[in-house]
ZAMARGU-4260 file (C-alpha; in steps of 0.2 Angstrom, whole numbers, plus 5000, padded with zeros to 4 digits):
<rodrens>
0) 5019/5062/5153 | 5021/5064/5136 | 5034/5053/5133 | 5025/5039/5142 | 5010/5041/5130
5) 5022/5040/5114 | 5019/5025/5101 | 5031/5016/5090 | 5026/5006/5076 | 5033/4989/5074
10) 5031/4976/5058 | 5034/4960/5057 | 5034/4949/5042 | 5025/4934/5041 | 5031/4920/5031
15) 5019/4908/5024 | 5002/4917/5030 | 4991/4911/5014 | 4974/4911/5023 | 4964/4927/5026
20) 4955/4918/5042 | 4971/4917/5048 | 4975/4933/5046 | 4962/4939/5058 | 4962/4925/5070
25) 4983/4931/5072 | 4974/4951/5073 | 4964/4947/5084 | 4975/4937/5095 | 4989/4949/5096
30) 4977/4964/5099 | 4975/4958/5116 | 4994/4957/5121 | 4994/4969/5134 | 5006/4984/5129
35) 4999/4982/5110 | 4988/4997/5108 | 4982/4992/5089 | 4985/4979/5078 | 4982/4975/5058
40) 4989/4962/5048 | 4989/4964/5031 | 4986/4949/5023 | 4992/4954/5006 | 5008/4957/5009
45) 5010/4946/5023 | 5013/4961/5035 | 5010/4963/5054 | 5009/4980/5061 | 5005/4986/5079
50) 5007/5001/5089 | 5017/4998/5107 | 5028/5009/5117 | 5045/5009/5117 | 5049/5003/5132
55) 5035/4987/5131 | 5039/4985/5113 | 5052/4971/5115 | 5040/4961/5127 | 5025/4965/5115
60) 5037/4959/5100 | 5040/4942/5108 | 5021/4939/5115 | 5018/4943/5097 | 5025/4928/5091
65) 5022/4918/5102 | 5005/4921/5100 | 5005/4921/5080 | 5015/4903/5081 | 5003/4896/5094
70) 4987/4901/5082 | 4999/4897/5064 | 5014/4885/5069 | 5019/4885/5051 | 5022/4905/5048
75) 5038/4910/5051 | 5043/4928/5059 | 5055/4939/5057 | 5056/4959/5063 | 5055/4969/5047
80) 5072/4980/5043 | 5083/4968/5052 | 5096/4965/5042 | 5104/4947/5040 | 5121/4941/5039
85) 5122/4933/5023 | 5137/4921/5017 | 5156/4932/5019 | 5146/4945/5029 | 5162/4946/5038
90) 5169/4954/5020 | 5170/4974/5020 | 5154/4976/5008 | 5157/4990/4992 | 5173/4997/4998
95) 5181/4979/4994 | 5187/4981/4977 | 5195/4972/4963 | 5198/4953/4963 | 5194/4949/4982
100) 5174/4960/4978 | 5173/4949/4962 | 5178/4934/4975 | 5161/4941/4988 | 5149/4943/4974
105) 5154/4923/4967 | 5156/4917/4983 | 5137/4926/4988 | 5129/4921/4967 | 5135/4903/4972
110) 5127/4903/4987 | 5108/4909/4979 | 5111/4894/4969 | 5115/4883/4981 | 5100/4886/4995
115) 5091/4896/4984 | 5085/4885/4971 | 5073/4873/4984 | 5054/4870/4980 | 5046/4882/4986
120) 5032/4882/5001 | 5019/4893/4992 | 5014/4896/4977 | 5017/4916/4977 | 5035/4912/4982
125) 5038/4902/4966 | 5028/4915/4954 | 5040/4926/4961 | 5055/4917/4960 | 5065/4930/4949
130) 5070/4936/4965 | 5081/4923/4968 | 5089/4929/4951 | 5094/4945/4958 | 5113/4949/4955
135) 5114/4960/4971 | 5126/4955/4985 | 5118/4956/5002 | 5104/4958/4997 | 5091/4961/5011
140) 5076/4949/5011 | 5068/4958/5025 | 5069/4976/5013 | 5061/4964/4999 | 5045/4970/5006
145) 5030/4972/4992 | 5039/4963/4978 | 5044/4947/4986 | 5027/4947/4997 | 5038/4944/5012
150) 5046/4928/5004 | 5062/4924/5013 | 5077/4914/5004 | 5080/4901/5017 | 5092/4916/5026
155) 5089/4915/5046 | 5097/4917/5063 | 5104/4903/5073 | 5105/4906/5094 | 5122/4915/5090
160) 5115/4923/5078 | 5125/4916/5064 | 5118/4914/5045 | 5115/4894/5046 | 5102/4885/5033
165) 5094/4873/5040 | 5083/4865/5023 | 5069/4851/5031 | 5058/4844/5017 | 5040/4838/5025
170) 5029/4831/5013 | 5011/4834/5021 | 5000/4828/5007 | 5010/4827/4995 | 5020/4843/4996
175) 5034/4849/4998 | 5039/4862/5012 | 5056/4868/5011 | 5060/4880/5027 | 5075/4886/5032
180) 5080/4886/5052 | 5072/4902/5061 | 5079/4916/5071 | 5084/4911/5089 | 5067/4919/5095
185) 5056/4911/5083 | 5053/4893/5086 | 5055/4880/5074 | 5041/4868/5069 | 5042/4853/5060
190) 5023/4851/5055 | 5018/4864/5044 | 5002/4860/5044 | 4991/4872/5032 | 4989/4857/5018
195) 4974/4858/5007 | 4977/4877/5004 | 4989/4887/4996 | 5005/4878/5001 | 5017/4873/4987
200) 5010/4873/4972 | 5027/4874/4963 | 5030/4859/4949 | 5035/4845/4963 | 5024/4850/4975
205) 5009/4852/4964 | 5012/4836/4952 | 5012/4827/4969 | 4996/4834/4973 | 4988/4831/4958
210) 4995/4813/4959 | 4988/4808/4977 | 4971/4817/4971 | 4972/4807/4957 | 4975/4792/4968
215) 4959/4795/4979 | 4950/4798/4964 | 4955/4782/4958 | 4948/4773/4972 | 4933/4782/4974
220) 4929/4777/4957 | 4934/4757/4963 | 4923/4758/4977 | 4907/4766/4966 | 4910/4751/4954
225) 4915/4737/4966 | 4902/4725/4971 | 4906/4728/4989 | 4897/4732/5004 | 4898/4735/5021
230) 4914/4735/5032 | 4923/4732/5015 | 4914/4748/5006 | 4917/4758/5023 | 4936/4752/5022
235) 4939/4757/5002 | 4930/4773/5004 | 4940/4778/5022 | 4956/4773/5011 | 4951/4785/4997
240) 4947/4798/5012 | 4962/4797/5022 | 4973/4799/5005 | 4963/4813/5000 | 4959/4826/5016
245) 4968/4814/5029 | 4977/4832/5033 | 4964/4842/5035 | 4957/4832/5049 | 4973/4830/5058
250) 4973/4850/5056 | 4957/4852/5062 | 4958/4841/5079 | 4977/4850/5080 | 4966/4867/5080
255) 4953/4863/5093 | 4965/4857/5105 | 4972/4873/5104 | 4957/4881/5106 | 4951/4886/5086
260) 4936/4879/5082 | 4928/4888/5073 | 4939/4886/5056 | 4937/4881/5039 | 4947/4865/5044
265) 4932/4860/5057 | 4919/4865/5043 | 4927/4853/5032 | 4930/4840/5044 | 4914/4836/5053
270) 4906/4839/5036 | 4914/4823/5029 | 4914/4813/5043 | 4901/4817/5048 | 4895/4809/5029
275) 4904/4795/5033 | 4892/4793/5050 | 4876/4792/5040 | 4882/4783/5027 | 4886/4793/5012
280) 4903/4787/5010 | 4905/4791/4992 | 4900/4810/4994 | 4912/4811/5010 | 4927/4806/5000
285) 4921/4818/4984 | 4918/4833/4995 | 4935/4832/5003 | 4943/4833/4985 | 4933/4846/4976
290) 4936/4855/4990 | 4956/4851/4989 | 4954/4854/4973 | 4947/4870/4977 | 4958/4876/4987
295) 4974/4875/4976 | 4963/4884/4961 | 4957/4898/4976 | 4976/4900/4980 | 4985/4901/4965
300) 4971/4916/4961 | 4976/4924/4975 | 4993/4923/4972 | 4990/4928/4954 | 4980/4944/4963
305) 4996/4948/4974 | 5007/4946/4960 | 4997/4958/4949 | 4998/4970/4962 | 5016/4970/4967
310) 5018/4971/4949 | 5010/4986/4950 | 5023/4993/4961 | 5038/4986/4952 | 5049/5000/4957
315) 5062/4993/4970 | 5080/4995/4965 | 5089/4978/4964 | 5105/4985/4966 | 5117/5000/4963
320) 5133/5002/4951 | 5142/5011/4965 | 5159/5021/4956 | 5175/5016/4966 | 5194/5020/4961
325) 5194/5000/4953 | 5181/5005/4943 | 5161/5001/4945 | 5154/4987/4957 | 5138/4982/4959
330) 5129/4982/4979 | 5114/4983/4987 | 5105/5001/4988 | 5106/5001/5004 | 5126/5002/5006
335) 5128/5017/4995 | 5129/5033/5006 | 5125/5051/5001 | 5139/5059/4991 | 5146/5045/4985
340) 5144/5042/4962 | 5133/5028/4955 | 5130/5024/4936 | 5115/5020/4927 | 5116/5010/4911
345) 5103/5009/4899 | 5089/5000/4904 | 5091/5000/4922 | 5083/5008/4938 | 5090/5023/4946
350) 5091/5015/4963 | 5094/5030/4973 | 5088/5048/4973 | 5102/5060/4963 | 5107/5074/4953
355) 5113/5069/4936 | 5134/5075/4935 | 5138/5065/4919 | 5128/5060/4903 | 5111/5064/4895
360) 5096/5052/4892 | 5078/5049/4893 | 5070/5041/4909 | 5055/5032/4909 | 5042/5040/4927
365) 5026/5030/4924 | 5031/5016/4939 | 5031/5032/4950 | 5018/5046/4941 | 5009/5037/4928
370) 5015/5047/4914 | 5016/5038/4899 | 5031/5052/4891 | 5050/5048/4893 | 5055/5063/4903
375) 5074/5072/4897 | 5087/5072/4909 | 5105/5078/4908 | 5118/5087/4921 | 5111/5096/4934
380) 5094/5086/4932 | 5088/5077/4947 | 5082/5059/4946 | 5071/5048/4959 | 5070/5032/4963
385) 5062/5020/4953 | 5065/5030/4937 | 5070/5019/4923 | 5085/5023/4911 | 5083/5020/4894
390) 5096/5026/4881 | 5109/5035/4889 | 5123/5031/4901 | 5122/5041/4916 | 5133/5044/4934
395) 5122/5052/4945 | 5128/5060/4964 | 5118/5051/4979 | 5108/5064/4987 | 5097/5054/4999
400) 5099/5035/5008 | 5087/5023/5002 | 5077/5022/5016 | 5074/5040/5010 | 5073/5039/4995
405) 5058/5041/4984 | 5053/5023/4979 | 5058/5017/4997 | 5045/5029/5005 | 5030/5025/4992
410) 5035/5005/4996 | 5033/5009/5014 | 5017/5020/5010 | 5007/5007/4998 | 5012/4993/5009
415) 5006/5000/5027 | 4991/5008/5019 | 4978/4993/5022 | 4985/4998/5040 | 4971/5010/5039
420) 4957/4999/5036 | 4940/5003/5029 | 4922/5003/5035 | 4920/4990/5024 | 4935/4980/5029
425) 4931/4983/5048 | 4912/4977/5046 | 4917/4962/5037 | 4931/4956/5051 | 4916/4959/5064
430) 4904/4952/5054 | 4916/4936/5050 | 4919/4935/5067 | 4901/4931/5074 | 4894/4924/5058
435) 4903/4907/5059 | 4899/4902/5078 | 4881/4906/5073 | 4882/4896/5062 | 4888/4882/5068
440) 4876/4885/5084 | 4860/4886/5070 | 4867/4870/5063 | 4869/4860/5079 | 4850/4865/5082
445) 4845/4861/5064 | 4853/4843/5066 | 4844/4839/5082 | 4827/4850/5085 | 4817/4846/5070
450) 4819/4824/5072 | 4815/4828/5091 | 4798/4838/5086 | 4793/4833/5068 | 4785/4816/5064
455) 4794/4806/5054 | 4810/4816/5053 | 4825/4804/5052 | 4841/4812/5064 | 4852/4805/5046
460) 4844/4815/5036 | 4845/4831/5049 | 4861/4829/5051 | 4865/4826/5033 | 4857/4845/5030
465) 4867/4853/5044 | 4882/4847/5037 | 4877/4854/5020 | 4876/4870/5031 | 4892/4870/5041
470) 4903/4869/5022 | 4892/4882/5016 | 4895/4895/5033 | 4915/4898/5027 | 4916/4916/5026
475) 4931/4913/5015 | 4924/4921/5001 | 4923/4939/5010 | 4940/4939/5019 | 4950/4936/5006
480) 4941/4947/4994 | 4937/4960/5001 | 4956/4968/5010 | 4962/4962/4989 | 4951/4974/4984
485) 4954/4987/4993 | 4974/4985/4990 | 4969/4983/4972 | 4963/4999/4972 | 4977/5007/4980
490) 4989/4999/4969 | 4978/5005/4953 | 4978/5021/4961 | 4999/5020/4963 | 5001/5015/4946
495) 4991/5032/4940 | 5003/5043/4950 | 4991/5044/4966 | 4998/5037/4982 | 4984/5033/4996
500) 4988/5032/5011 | 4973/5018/5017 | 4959/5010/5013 | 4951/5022/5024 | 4954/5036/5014
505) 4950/5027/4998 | 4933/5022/5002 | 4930/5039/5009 | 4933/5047/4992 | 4915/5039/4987
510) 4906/5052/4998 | 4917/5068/4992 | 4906/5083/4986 | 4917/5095/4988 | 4933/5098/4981
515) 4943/5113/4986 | 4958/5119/4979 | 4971/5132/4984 | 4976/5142/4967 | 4998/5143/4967
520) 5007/5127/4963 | 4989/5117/4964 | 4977/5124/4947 | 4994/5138/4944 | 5011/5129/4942
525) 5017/5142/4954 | 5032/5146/4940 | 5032/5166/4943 | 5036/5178/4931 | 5039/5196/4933
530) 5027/5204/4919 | 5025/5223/4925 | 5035/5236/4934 | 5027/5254/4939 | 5038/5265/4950
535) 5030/5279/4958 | 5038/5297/4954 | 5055/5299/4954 | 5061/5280/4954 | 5067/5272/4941
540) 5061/5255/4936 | 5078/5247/4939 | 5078/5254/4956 | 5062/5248/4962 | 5066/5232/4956
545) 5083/5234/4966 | 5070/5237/4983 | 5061/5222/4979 | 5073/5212/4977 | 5084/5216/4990
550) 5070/5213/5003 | 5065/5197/4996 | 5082/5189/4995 | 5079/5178/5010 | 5062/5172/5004
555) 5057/5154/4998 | 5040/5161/4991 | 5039/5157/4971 | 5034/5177/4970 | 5051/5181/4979
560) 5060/5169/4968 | 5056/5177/4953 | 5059/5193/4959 | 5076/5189/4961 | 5076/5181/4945
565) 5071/5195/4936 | 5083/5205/4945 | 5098/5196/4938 | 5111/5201/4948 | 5121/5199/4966
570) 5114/5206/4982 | 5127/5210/4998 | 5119/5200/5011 | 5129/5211/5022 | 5119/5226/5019
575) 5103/5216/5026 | 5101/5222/5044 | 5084/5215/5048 | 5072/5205/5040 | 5055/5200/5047
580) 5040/5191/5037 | 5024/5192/5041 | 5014/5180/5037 | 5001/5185/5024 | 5006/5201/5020
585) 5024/5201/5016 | 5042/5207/5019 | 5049/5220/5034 | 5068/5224/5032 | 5082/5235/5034
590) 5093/5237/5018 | 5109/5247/5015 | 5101/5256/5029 | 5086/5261/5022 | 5067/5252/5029
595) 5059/5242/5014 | 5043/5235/5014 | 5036/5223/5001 | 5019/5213/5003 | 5001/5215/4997
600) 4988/5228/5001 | 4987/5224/5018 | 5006/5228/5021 | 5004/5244/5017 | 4987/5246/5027
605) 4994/5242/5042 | 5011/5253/5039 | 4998/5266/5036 | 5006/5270/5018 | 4996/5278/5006
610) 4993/5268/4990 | 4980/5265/4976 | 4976/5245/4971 | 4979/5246/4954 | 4967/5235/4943
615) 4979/5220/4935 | 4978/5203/4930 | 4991/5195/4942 | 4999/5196/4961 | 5002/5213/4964
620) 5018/5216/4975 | 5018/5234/4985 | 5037/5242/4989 | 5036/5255/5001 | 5055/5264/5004
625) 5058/5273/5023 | 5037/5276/5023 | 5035/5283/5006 | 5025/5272/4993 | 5038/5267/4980
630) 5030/5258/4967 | 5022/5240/4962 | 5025/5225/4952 | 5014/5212/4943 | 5018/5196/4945
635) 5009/5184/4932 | 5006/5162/4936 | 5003/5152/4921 | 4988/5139/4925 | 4991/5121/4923
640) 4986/5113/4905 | 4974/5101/4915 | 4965/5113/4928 | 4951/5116/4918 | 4950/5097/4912
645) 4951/5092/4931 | 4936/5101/4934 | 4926/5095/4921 | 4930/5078/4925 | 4925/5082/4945
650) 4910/5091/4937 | 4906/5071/4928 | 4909/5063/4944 | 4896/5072/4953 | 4904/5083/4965
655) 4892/5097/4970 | 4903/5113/4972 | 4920/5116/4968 | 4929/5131/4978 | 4946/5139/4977
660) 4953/5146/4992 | 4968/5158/4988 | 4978/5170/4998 | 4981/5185/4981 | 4967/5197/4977
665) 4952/5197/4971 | 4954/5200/4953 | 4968/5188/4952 | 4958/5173/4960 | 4943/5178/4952
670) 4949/5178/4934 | 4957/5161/4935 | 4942/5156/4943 | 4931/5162/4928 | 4943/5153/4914
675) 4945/5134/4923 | 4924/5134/4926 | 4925/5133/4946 | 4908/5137/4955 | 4916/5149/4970
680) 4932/5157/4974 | 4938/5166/4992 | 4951/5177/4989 | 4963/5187/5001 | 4965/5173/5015
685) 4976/5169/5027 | 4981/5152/5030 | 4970/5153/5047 | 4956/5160/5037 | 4958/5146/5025
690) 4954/5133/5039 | 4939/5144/5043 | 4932/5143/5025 | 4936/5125/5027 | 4923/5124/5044
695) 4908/5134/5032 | 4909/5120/5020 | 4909/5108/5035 | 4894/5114/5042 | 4884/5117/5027
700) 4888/5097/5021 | 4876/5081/5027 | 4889/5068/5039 | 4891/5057/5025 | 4899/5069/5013
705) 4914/5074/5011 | 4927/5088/5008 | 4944/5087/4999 | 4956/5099/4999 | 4970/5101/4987
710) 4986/5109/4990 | 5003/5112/4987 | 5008/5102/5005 | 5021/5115/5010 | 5010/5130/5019
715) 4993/5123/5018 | 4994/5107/5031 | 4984/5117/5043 | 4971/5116/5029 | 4976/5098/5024
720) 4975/5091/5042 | 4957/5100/5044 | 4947/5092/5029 | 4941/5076/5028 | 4952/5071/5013
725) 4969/5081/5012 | 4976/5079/4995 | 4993/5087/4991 | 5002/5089/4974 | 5016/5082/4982
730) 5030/5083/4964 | 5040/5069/4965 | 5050/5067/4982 | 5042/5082/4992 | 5042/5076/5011
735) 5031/5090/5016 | 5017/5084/5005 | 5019/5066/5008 | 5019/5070/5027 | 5004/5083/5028
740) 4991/5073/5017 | 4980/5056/5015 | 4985/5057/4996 | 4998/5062/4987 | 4997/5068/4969
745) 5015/5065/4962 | 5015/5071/4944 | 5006/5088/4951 | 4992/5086/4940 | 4974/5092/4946
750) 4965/5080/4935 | 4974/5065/4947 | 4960/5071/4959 | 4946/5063/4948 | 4957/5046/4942
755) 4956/5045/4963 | 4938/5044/4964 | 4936/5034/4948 | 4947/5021/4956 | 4942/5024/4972
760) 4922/5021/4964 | 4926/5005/4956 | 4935/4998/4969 | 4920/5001/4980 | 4907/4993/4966
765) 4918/4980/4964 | 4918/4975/4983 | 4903/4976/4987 | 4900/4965/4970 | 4909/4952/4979
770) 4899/4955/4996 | 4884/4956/4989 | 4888/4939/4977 | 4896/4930/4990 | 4883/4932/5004
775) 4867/4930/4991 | 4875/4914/4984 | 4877/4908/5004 | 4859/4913/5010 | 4852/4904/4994
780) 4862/4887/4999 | 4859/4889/5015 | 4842/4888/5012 | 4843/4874/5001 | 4852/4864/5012
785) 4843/4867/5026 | 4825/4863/5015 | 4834/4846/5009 | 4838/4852/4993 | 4856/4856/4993
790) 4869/4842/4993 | 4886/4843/4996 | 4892/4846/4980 | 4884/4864/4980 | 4890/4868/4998
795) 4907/4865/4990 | 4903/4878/4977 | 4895/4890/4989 | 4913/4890/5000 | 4929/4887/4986
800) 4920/4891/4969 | 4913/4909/4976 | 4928/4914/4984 | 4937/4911/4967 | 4924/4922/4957
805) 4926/4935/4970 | 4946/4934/4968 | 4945/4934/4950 | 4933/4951/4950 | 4947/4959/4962
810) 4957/4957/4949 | 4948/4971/4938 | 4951/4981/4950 | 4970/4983/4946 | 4968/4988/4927
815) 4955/5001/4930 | 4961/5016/4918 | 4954/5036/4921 | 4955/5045/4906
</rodrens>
């Protein structure tokens, strides 16, 4: 039963979706492929994801996209992670060495020159043409993923499933599509038909754009200046017309008889023709170009948007300087297996997770934590991902794949976070979704109801206005806008060391008014010290320590950690004849045949050992030895430099309680709690009772609020899982936390807590900017326009101009800065 209820998630990339309306016209549609249980398309990253089982996942894959080419003909699919054969993929890949290696890599850098060098078909693709430049063999276009914005490299399948390139240059108004041939599954089309928005405004493509513009505007201007009228007039200004939006109406009737009427291509469409039918021919022909015009300045700042944020997450490895007995060659991440030596030169990204073997230098973390200090590495240091080298030479020992590996997993985690969609982001698609039929429907009633029932009201001059209206109902503004936004915000967030795992949990960081934190490893580094040792009568000091350790040698505690550590010295394992933790109070074992306890209080409670708590500032470990009380350690945690700014900064934000929950004694939680300024602590908790305290909170908050905890992500995901907002101060490459919570802190600073809500505040005020703007700007023309006093010119504005503003406010959203 279970089995048949488990989900996979599949992702397909879709080349060439440059239209938010599109986007959601391809979610919707695939949503209702039966065996497709969810669906979301992120538009910035040109990413489809759904949720299918695995045995109707190929089905649902193939309706998938027959149902995106059937809505989109021009997009081009391909499964994500599938891995293409690229030229002398026949070749062995790094273990060729020497001159036939040198021979692959030429053979592969010649053949990026050769096919890789086309116009490109949008605009993104060409501000991102540096990937082309990439030295890397084999490189994978499908892994390319938030940098190359799903751009492909002309690299597809043929029915054998053989690398072919198949280049076809089609020059819909002017510009140039260069496409390469398409998997066997995914059809090819020669009409790529999305002209007028974002396609191709590389330097051929755009100067040929510019140039038929320029055309139609040339004779426009004839026909205004001519002395010409009638069928002549009608025939310069349907010259002028056809030049200029000829496409868009061949789209639009394309559309409709495939069922999508209600698009910004219909808008358009009966708008100018619909000038043309009463006579404005003039302001028919202007609309269409301002409107074209329009479109490529709306484009190129949404490309400029995703740009800026993949910039943001410039941390993928281009390729790995892999050690083979020949000497060093350069591969693709991917190829390099766990074990095997890589060198990092000055200046270049670690590409895989490691442990430094050879050579010092500084790394530079701020593409993955934010912090602005180079961090020191040298033998025995471990290095991620994404670190960037920048003085020293360094050989450093593979200890994770790069689908692992540290950068890999934040890729995967910032890019399938607008999975998770916000409130925001879902009332918009809904509201997108009604709001243009209605639209239409008011504007068909505005053109014929008021000549049928108001004297002297002239059907032109109705019509005239509900045309005005149709141009001004694009919801274009709002569904580009508003998912940029929200990446935006994560992306911000990413930059500043904070992954968030969606838009959901970013907006919902608004409504936190509570923060709770647990105490070691979140507000303490959880870097244990031994700092006291007080045998009871007749044991020596070595010798309790001897007890304590010996019981602890198996533990993964911090506190166990440094009891062994101050120990200093080797323990027979053998001598070890039980061991038994209990959670929450401590260690049961059998040593050199003597029972050793070592816990807290309640250990000895429920061992019935007599004992006296002794008053000390730090964790108090008990030692009992076959049933006699034998003594205590202290054990002292440093807090972390930022706690007490964290809190203050929380204090600024507006959160109304701040709580830490923590499993050592009173005293201990108590005194930290005094010195970082927080408003409660609970002290002596299990992880169960942890939960508990969690539900208090819970019921003492309105709905809208919300709780965040904080924790180390390692024993506190029953705590995690429970609030609303789990937060885990992950450290760099810590799968526990990056599993257990919504957000991951990675430099393990506190004070990242309140950088989230600042972003996550601004991204929400600059949203709702844009939905505010967008819709105030719309209901005042739509007033206008239905009073008479709107013309075309402003309906223009009210659709391109707005949805420009809006793009270029997003854009604040990715420099927002938290001190």
């Amino acid at each position: 039963m279970a089995a048949a209820q488990e989900k996979v998630k599949k992702e397909l990339i879709l080349d060439g979706l440059d239209c938010a309306n599109c986007a959601l016209k391809i979610e919707n549609g695939v949503k209702k492929i039966q065996g497709v249980s969810a669906c979301s398309v992120n538009f910035v990253t040109k990413t489809l994801t759904m949720e299918t089982t695995p045995d109707e996942a190929e089905a649902a894959i193939a309706e998938a996209k027959k149902k995106v080419h059937m809505l989109e003909p021009h997009i081009r699919i391909w499964e994500k992670g599938r891995v293409r054969p690229k030229i002398g993929a026949s070749v062995p890949k790094h273990r060729v060495a020497g001159k036939q290696a040198r021979e692959y890599q030429l053979q592969d850098q010649q053949h990026h020159h050769e096919h890789g060098e086309h116009t490109r078909h949008h605009s993104d693709e060409v501000m991102q043409a540096h990937e082309h430049k990439r030295l890397s063999p084999h490189h994978d276009d499908a892994h390319a993923g938030f940098n190359a914005q799903g751009s492909t490299r002309g690299e597809h399948k043929d029915a054998a499933g053989h690398g072919t390139h198949v280049h076809k240059q089609h020059t819909h108004q002017g510009h140039d599509h260069s496409h390469g041939g398409h998997e066997h599954d995914d059809h090819s089309h020669g009409d790529h038909d999305h002209a007028g928005h974002t396609h191709d405004h590389g330097s051929a493509g755009m100067r040929k754009l510019v140039v038929r513009l320029a055309v139609g505007a040339a004779i426009t201007a004839a026909g205004l200046l001519a002395p010409v009228h009638g069928w002549a007039e009608l025939a310069i200004f349907l010259i002028a017309y056809l030049v200029v939006g000829g496409d868009i109406v061949w789209q639009a009737a394309r559309n409709i008889v495939r069922g999508q009427v209600f698009d910004e291509y219909f808008l358009m469409a009966v708008a100018t023709i619909g000038a043309f039918a009463v006579q404005q021919y003039p302001e028919g022909v202007a609309v269409m170009l301002f409107y074209q015009l329009g479109e490529l300045f709306q484009g190129i700042a949404v490309n400029r948007s995703r740009k800026s944020i993949s910039e943001l997450m410039d941390i993928r490895p281009d390729y790995a300087n892999l050690k083979t007995e020949d000497g060093t060659q350069r591969v693709s991440p991917e190829e390099v297996g766990i074990g095997e030596l890589i060198v990092v030169k000055p200046g270049e990204k670690v590409p895989l997770d490691g442990k430094v073997i050879e050579g010092a230098s500084f790394v530079d973390t701020s593409a993955l934590t934010g912090e602005s200090v180079p961090r020191e590495v040298a033998a025995g240091s471990d290095v991620l991902s994404g670190f960037i080298n920048k003085n020293g030479l360094l050989t450093v020992e593979v200890t994770k794949n790069f689908g692992e590996s540290t950068a890999s997993k934040i890729l995967d985690l910032v890019q399938n976070a607008s999975g998770k969609k916000a409130p925001t982001e879902k009332f918009i698609t809904k509201f997108a979704r009604y709001y243009t039929p209605a639209v239409v429907i008011v504007a068909l009633l505005l053109a014929v109801v008021p000549p049928l029932v108001l004297n002297g009201a002239s059907f032109s001059d109705w019509i005239y206005r509900a045309l005005i209206f149709l141009v001004i109902s694009c919801p274009c503004a709002l569904v580009v806008s508003i998912p940029l936004g929200f990446f935006g915000g994560i992306g911000a967030a990413s930059k500043n060391g904070i992954l968030v795992k969606g838009s959901n949990y970013l907006e919902a960081l608004n409504n936190v008014k509570y923060v709770v934190f647990d105490k070691t490893g979140t507000l303490t580094k959880g870097a244990f010290q031994v700092t006291g040792i007080y045998p009871a009568p007749q044991i020596a000091a070595e010798q309790l320590l001897e007890y304590a350790a010996a019981a602890e040698q198996h533990s993964t505690h911090p506190i166990g950690e440094s009891i062994r550590a101050a120990y200093g010295k080797p323990l027979e394992a053998g001598s070890l004849q039980q061991y038994n933790e209990i959670s929450g109070h401590g260690i049961v074992t059998v040593w050199d045949g003597k029972q050793i306890l070592a816990g807290n209080g309640k250990l000895m409670k429920l061992w019935q050992i007599a004992f006296s708590e002794p008053k000390a500032g730090g964790t108090i470990v008990h030692v009992a030895v076959e049933g006699r009380y034998a003594g205590y350690l202290v054990i002292s945690d440093e807090v972390k430099e930022d706690a007490a700014q964290a809190i203050r900064s929380l204090k600024q934000l507006g959160i109304r309680k701040t709580v830490m929950l923590t499993g050592d004694v009173k005293a201990v939680g108590e005194a930290v709690a005094h010195k970082l300024g927080l408003d409660e602590v609970r002290a002596e908790l299990l992880p169960q009772h942890k939960v508990e305290e969690i539900e208090k909170l819970d019921r003492q908050k309105s709905p809208k609020e919300k709780i965040v905890f904080v924790g180390d992500g390692i024993n506190d995901t029953p705590v995690l899982a429970r609030a609303d907002i789990g937060a885990a101060m992950g450290g760099l490459g810590s799968d526990a936390a990056i599993e257990a919570a919504d957000i991951v802190i990675m430099t393990d600073e506190p004070s990242k807590i309140a950088t989230a809500i600042h972003i996550a505040k601004r991204t929400r005020t600059i949203v709702w900017q844009n939905i505010i703007f967008a819709l105030g700007v719309k209901g005042i023309f739509l007033l206008f326009g239905a009073f008479g006093y709107a013309t075309m010119w402003e309906a223009v504005f009210s659709d391109v101009g707005v949805t420009v503003i809006a793009v270029l406010n997003v854009m604040r959203v990715m420099r927002t800065k938290f001190a």
